[in-house]
Every structure is written in C-alpha cells, then in structure tokens.
N, C-alpha and C positions, 0 to 999 in steps of 0.2 A: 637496580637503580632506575632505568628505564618505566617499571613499573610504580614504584614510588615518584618520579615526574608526573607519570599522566594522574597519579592520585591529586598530585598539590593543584595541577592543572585543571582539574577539571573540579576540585572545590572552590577555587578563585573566580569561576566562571560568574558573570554579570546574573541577577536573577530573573532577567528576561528568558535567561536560557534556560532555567529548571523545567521537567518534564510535566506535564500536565496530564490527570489521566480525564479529562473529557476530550473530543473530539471536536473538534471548531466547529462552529454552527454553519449551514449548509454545504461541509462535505460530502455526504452518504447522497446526500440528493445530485449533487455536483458530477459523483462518481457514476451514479445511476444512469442521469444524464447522456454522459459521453461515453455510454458503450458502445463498444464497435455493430454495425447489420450483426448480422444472425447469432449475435449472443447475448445472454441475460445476463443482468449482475445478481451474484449470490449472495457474497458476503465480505466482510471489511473488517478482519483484526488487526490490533495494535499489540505491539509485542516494546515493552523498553528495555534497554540493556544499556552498558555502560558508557556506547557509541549514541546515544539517542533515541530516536524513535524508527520504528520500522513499522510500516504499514504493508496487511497482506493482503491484497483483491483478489477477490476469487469471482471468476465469468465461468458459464456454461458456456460451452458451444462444440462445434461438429468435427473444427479442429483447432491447433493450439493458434491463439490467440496473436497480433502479427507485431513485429518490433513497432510500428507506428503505433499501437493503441499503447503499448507499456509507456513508451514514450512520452506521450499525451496525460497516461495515468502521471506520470510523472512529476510535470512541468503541471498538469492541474493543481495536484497537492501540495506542491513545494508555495504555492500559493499562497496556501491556508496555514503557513506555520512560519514563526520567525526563527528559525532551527534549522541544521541541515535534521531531512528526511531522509528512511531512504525506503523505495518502495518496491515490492515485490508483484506483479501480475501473476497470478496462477489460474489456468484454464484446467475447471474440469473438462473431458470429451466425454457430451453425452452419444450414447450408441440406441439408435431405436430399433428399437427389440418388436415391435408392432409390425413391423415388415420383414423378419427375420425368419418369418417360415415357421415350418411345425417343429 
C-alpha cells in the first residue's frame, strides 16, 4: 500500500518538479570554483532515481575531503535547483608515487 502511495504521490507532483537531464547553467563552473586548497575538481555525475536527483563530486586530493567543503558543495547546489537535491562528495587520494623511492 505504502508503495502504491508514493506512486500516486509522486505522479501528482506540480511539473516544476519533473527531473531535467541537463545541468543548470553555471554549476560545473560554480563547483570548480569552491574547491577546497589542495584539491582538484575531477568530475560531476548525475544519477536520477525515484527520490530525485543525486549529484556525485568527485576532488582529488592528499586526504579525504573535510565536512565543511561537502557542506558548501551542498548548500552551493541546492542553489541551482528548485528540487530537493541530494549531494554526494567523493575524494579520490591521490598517492605520489614520484617520491616513493625505488
């Protein structure tokens, strides 16, 4: 029953809320922007699902990435959509292998 709810509920939905698959125009630069010091932005998937939209940031850097920057990623995007979002931070750790000896 429960399942058949969120079906009806989430057809009834206003069509401001339908998913969009372009990205709002200056996110990817926005995100780029407010990287945290010592790390790069790599990359920015969107994933939809039944919940809405889920964005994935992906930083390089040396270690993982700090609750303040997810945060910011956060409160930045929510920004750029009239939807809840929900946003995921993923730190690659880059290891430099150039100093690591023989």
């Amino acid at each position: 029953a429960s399942v058949l709810s969120l079906g009806v509920y989430l057809s009834l939905q206003p069509v401001e809320h339908e998913l969009t698959k372009e990205l709002p125009e200056g996110l990817v630069a926005a995100v780029q922007k407010n990287v945290g010091k010592g790390y790069r932005f790599e990359d920015l998937a969107v994933a939809y699902d039944e919940l809405g939209v889920q964005l994935y940031v992906q930083v390089v850097g040396k270690a993982p990435a700090s609750d303040e920057m997810a945060t910011g990623f956060r409160t930045l995007i929510s920004d750029y959509y009239k939807q809840p979002v929900r946003v995921r931070l993923l730190t690659r750790i880059a290891i430099d292998t150039a100093n690591s000896g023989p």
